[in-house]
DRENLUM-57770 format. One line per 8 residues: number of its first residue (from 1); their letters; for each residue x, y, z of N, C-alpha, C, CB. Coordinates in steps of 0.05 Angstrom, whole numbers, plus 32768, in hexadecimal, padded with zeros to 4 digits. Glycine has a CB too. Example, Ala and Ser with C-alpha at 12.3 -4.5 7.8 and 13.67 -1.06 7.14 Angstrom:
<tornus>
1> as> 8108 7F8E 809C 80F6 7FA6 809C 8108 7FBE 809C 80E2 7FA7 80B5 ~ 8101 7FD3 808E 8111 7FEB 808F 8102 8001 809D 811A 7FF4 8072;
</tornus>
This chain:
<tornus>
1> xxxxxxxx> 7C6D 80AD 7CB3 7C52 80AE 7CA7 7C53 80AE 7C89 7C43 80C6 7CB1 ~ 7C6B 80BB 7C7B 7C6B 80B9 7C5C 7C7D 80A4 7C52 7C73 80D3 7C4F ~ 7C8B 808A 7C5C 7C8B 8078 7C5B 7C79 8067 7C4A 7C8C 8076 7C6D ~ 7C7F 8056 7C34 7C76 8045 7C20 7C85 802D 7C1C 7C74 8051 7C0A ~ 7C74 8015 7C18 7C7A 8001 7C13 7C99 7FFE 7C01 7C63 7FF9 7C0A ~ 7C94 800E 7BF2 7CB6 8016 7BDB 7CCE 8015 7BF0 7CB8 8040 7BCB ~ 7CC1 8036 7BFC 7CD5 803C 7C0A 7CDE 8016 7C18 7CC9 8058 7C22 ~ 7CDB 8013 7C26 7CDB 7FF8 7C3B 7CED 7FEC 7C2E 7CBF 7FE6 7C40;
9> xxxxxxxx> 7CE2 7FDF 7C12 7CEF 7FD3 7C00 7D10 7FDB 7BFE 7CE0 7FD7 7BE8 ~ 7D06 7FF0 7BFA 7D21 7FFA 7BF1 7D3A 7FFB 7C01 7D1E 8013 7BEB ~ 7D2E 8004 7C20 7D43 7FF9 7C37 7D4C 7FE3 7C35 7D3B 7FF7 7C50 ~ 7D31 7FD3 7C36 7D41 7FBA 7C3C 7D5B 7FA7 7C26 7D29 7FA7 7C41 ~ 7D54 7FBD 7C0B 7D5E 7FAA 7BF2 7D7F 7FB7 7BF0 7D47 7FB0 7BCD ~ 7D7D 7FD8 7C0B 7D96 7FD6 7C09 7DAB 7FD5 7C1E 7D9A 7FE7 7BFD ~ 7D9B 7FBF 7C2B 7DA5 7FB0 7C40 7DAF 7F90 7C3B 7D90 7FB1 7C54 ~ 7DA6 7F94 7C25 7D9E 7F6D 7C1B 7D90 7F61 7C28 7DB2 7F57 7C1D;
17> xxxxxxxx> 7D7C 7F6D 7C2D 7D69 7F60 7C36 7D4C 7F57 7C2C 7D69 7F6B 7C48 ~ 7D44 7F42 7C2F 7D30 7F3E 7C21 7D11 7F3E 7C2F 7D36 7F27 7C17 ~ 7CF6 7F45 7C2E 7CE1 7F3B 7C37 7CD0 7F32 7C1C 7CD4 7F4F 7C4B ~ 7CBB 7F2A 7C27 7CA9 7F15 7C15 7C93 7F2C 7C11 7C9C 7EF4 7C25 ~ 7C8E 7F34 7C26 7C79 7F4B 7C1E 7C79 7F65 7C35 7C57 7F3C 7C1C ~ 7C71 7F7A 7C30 7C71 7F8F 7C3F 7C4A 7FA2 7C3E 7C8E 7FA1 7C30 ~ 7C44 7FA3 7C4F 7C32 7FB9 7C54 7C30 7FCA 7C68 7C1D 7FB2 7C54 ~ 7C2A 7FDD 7C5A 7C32 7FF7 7C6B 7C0D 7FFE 7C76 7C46 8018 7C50;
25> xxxxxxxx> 7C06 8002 7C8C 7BF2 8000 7C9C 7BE1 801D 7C99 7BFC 7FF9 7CB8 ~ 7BCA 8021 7C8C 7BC0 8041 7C82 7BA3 803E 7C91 7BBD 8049 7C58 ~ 7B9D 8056 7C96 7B84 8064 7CA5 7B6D 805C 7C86 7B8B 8092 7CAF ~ 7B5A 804D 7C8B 7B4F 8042 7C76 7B40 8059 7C64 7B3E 802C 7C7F ~ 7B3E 8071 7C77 7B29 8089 7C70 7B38 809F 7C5E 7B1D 8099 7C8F ~ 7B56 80A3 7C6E 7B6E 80BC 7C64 7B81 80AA 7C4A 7B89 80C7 7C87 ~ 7B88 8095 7C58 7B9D 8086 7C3E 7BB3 808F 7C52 7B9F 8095 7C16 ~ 7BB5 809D 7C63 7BD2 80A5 7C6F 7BD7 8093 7C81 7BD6 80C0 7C7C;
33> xxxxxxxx> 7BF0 8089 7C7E 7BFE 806B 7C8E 7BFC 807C 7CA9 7C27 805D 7C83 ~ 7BFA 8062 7CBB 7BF0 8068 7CD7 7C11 8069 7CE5 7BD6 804B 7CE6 ~ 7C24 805E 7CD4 7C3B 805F 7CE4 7C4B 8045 7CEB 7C32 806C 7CFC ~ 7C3B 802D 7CD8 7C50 801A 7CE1 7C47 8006 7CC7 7C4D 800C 7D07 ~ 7C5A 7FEF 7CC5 7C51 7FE2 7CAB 7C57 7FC8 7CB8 7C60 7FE9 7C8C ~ 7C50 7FAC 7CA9 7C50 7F94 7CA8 7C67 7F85 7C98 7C39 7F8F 7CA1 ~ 7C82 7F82 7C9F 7C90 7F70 7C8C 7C93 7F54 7C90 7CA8 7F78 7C8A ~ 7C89 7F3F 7C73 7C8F 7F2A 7C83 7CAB 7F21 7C6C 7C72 7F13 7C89;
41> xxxxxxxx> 7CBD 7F0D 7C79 7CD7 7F08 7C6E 7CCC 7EE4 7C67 7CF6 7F10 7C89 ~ 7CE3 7EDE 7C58 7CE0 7EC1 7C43 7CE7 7EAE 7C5C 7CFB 7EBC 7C22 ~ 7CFC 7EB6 7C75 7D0C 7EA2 7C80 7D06 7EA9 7CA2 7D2D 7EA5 7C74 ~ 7D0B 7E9C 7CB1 7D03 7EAE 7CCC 7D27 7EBC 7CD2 7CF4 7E93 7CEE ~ 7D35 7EB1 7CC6 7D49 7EB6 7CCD 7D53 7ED2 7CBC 7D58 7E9E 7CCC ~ 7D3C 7EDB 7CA5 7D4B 7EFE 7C91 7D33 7F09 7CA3 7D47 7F06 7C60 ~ 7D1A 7EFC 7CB1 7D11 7F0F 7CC3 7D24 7F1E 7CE4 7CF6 7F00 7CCA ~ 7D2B 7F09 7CF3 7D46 7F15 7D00 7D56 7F2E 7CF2 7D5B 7EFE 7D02;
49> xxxxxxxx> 7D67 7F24 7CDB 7D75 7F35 7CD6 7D64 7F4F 7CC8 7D89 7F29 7CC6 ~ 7D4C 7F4C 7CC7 7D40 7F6B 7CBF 7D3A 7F71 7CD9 7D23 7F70 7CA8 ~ 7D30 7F6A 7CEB 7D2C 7F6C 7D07 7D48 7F81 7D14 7D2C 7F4A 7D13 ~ 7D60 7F6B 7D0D 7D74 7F76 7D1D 7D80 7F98 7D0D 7D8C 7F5B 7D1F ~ 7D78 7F95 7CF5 7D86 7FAD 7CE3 7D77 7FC6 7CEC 7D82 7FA9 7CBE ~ 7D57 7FC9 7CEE 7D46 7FD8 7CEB 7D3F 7FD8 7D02 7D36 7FD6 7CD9 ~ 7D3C 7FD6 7D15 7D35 7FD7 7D39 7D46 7FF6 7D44 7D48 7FB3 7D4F ~ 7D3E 8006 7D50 7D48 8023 7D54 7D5A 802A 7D3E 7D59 8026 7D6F;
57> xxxxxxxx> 7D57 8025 7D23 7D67 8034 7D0E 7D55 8052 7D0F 7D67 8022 7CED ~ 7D62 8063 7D09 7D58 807F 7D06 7D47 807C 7CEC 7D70 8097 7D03 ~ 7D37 8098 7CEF 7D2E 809E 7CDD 7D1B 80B2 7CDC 7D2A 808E 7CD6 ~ 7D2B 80DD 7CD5 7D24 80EA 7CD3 7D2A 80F0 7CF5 7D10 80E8 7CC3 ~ 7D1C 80FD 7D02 7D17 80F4 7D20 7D0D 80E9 7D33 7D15 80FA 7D27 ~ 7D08 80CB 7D29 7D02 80BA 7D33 7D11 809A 7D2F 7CEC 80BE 7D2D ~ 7D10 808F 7D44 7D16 8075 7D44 7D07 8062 7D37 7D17 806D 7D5A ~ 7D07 8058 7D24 7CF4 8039 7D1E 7CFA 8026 7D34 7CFE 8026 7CFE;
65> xxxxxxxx> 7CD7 8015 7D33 7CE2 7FFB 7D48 7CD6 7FEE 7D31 7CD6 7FF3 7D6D ~ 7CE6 7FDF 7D37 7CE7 7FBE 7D25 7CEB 7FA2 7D36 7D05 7FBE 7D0F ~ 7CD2 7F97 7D39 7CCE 7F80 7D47 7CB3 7F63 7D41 7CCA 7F8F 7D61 ~ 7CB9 7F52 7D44 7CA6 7F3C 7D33 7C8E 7F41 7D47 7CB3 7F15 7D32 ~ 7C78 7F38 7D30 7C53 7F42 7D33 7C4A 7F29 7D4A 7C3A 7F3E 7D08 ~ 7C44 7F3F 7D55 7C30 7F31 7D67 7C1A 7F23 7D63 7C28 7F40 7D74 ~ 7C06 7F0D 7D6A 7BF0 7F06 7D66 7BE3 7F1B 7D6C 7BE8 7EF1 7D70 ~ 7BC6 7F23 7D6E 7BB7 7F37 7D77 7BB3 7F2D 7D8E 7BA2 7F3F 7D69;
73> xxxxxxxx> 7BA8 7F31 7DAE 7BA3 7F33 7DC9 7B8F 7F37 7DBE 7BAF 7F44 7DDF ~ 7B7A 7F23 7DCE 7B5D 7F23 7DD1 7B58 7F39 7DE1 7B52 7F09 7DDD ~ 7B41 7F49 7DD9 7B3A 7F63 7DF0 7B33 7F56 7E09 7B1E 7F77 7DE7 ~ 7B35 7F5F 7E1D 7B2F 7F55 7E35 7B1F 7F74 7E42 7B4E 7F47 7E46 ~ 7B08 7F71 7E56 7B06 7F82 7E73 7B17 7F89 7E7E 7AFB 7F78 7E86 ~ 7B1F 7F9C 7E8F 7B3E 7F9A 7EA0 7B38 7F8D 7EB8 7B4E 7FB9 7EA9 ~ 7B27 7F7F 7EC2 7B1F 7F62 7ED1 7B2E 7F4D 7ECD 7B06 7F57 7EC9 ~ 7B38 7F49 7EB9 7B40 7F2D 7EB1 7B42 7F22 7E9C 7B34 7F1E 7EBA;
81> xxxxxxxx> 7B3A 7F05 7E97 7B39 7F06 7E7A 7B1F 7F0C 7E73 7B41 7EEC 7E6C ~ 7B18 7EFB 7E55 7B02 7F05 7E4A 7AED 7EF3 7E53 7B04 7F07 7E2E ~ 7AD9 7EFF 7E4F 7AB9 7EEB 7E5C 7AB4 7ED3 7E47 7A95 7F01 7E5C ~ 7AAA 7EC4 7E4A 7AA3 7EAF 7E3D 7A9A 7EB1 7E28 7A95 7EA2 7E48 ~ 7A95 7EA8 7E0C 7A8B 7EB0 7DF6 7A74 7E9E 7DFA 7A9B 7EAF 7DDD ~ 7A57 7EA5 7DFC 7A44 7E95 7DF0 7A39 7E98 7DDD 7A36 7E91 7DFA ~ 7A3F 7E7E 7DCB 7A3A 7E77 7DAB 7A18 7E86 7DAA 7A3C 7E4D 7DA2 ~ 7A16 7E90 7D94 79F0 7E9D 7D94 79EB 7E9D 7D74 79E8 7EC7 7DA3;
89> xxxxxxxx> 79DB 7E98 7D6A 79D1 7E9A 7D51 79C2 7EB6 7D51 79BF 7E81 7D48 ~ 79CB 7ECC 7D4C 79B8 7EE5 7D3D 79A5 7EDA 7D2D 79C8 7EF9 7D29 ~ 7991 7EE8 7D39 7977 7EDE 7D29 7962 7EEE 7D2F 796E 7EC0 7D2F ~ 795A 7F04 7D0E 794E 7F14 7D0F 792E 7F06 7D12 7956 7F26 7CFB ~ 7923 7F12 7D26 790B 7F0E 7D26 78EA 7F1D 7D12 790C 7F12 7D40 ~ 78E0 7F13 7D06 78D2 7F1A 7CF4 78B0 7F1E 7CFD 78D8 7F07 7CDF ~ 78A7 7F35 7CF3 788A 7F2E 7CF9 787D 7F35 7CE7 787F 7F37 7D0D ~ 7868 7F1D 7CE5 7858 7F1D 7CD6 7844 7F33 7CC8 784F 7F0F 7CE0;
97> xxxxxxxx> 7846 7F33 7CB3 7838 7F49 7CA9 781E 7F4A 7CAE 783B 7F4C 7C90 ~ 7807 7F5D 7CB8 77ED 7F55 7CBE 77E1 7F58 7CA0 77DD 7F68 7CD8 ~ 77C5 7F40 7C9D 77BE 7F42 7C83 77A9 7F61 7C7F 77AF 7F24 7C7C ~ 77A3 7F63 7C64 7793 7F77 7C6C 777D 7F79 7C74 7793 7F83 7C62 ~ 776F 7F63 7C76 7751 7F5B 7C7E 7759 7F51 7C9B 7740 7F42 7C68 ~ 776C 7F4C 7CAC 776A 7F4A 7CCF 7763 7F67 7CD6 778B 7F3F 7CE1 ~ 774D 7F62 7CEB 774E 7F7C 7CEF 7761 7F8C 7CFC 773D 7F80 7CF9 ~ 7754 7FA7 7D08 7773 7FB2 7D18 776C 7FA9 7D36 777C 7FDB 7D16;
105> xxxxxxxx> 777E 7FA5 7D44 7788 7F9E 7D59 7783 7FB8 7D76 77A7 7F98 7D4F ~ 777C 7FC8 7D6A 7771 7FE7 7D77 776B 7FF9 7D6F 777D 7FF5 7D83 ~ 7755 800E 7D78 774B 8025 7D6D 7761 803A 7D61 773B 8031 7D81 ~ 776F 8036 7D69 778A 8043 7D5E 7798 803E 7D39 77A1 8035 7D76 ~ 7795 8024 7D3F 77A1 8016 7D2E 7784 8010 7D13 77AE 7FF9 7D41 ~ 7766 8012 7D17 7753 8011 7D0F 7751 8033 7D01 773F 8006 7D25 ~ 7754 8044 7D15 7754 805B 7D05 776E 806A 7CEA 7750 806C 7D1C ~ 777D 805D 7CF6 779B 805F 7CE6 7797 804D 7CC8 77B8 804F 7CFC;
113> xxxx> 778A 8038 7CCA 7787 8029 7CB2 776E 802F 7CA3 7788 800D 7CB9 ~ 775D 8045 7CB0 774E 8052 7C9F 7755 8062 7C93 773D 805A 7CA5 ~ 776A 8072 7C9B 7771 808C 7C94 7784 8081 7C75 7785 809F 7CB2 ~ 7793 8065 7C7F 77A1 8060 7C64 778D 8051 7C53 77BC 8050 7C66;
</tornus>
Protein backbone atom coordinates (compact mmCIF):
# COMPACT_ATOMS: atom_id res chain seq x y z
CA UNK A 1 0.00 0.00 0.00
CA UNK A 2 3.04 2.51 0.58
CA UNK A 3 4.49 1.67 -2.65
CA UNK A 4 5.20 4.70 -5.23
CA UNK A 5 5.79 5.12 -8.59
CA UNK A 6 9.79 5.89 -7.48
CA UNK A 7 9.83 3.08 -5.58
CA UNK A 8 8.82 0.84 -8.94
CA UNK A 9 11.29 2.76 -10.81
CA UNK A 10 13.77 2.08 -8.77
CA UNK A 11 13.35 -1.77 -8.82
CA UNK A 12 13.15 -1.97 -11.98
CA UNK A 13 16.38 0.39 -12.75
CA UNK A 14 18.09 -2.08 -10.48
CA UNK A 15 17.28 -4.84 -12.38
CA UNK A 16 18.04 -3.12 -15.72
CA UNK A 17 15.10 -2.84 -16.43
CA UNK A 18 13.24 -0.42 -18.20
CA UNK A 19 9.34 0.73 -18.41
CA UNK A 20 7.92 3.70 -20.34
CA UNK A 21 5.60 4.62 -17.69
CA UNK A 22 4.32 3.47 -14.33
CA UNK A 23 1.05 4.28 -12.26
CA UNK A 24 0.43 3.32 -9.17
CA UNK A 25 -3.62 2.99 -8.79
CA UNK A 26 -5.09 5.42 -5.56
CA UNK A 27 -8.59 5.57 -3.88
CA UNK A 28 -9.51 8.96 -5.62
CA UNK A 29 -11.06 10.24 -2.13
CA UNK A 30 -7.84 8.93 0.48
CA UNK A 31 -4.82 9.25 -2.17
CA UNK A 32 -3.92 5.80 -0.57
CA UNK A 33 -2.80 3.29 -3.42
CA UNK A 34 -5.37 0.57 -3.59
CA UNK A 35 -2.53 -1.98 -3.95
CA UNK A 36 -1.51 -2.48 -7.41
CA UNK A 37 0.00 -0.22 -10.21
CA UNK A 38 0.12 -0.11 -14.09
CA UNK A 39 3.61 -0.67 -15.83
CA UNK A 40 3.86 -0.28 -19.32
CA UNK A 41 7.48 -1.34 -20.98
CA UNK A 42 9.08 0.22 -24.52
CA UNK A 43 9.33 -3.54 -25.99
CA UNK A 44 6.93 -6.52 -25.43
CA UNK A 45 9.84 -8.45 -24.96
CA UNK A 46 11.43 -5.92 -21.34
CA UNK A 47 7.64 -6.46 -20.54
CA UNK A 48 8.26 -10.46 -20.22
CA UNK A 49 11.36 -9.91 -18.55
CA UNK A 50 9.69 -7.49 -15.90
CA UNK A 51 6.93 -10.02 -15.90
CA UNK A 52 9.34 -12.86 -15.33
CA UNK A 53 11.64 -10.85 -12.57
CA UNK A 54 8.66 -9.47 -10.45
CA UNK A 55 5.86 -12.33 -10.53
CA UNK A 56 5.90 -13.95 -6.74
CA UNK A 57 9.03 -11.82 -5.85
CA UNK A 58 8.57 -11.01 -2.10
CA UNK A 59 7.87 -8.19 -0.58
CA UNK A 60 7.67 -7.45 3.22
CA UNK A 61 5.03 -10.32 3.69
CA UNK A 62 3.70 -10.58 0.77
CA UNK A 63 4.12 -11.90 -2.69
CA UNK A 64 3.78 -9.40 -5.72
CA UNK A 65 1.96 -10.72 -8.82
CA UNK A 66 3.15 -9.40 -11.85
CA UNK A 67 1.20 -10.21 -14.98
CA UNK A 68 0.12 -8.33 -18.44
CA UNK A 69 -3.38 -6.08 -18.18
CA UNK A 70 -6.26 -7.37 -19.06
CA UNK A 71 -8.91 -5.61 -21.30
CA UNK A 72 -11.78 -4.79 -18.91
CA UNK A 73 -14.84 -7.74 -19.12
CA UNK A 74 -18.00 -6.21 -20.01
CA UNK A 75 -20.34 -6.54 -16.84
CA UNK A 76 -22.66 -9.18 -17.55
CA UNK A 77 -26.09 -10.66 -15.33
CA UNK A 78 -24.93 -14.09 -14.08
CA UNK A 79 -27.51 -15.32 -16.91
CA UNK A 80 -25.22 -14.91 -19.53
CA UNK A 81 -23.99 -12.39 -21.50
CA UNK A 82 -25.06 -8.91 -21.59
CA UNK A 83 -28.57 -7.73 -22.95
CA UNK A 84 -28.67 -5.86 -25.99
CA UNK A 85 -27.78 -2.22 -25.93
CA UNK A 86 -30.56 -0.06 -27.34
CA UNK A 87 -29.13 3.09 -28.83
CA UNK A 88 -31.67 6.07 -27.03
CA UNK A 89 -31.16 9.73 -27.19
CA UNK A 90 -31.77 11.26 -23.47
CA UNK A 91 -33.95 13.86 -23.90
CA UNK A 92 -35.08 16.06 -21.22
CA UNK A 93 -38.52 16.88 -21.58
CA UNK A 94 -39.59 20.54 -21.02
CA UNK A 95 -42.74 22.25 -20.10
CA UNK A 96 -43.95 25.06 -20.99
CA UNK A 97 -44.11 27.83 -18.80
CA UNK A 98 -47.88 28.96 -18.30
CA UNK A 99 -48.26 32.68 -19.27
CA UNK A 100 -49.49 34.82 -16.69
CA UNK A 101 -52.72 35.84 -18.12
CA UNK A 102 -53.81 31.73 -18.99
CA UNK A 103 -55.91 31.12 -16.51
CA UNK A 104 -55.46 28.45 -13.77
CA UNK A 105 -56.31 25.12 -14.76
CA UNK A 106 -58.15 24.49 -11.10
CA UNK A 107 -59.54 25.99 -8.05
CA UNK A 108 -56.52 24.95 -6.48
CA UNK A 109 -54.23 26.35 -8.75
CA UNK A 110 -56.69 29.76 -9.05
CA UNK A 111 -56.45 30.16 -5.37
CA UNK A 112 -52.62 29.60 -5.09
CA UNK A 113 -52.03 32.27 -7.81
CA UNK A 114 -53.96 34.65 -5.79
CA UNK A 115 -52.22 34.19 -2.85
CA UNK A 116 -48.89 34.93 -5.00
Amino acid sequence: MWVTADDIRTWLSAEDLVADSIKVIRNHETQESKGFAFVEAPTPDEMQAIIKRFDRAPLEDRLLRANPAQPTKPKSGPAGPPPERVQRRDVKARRAKPSKDAPPKSAFAAELAKAL
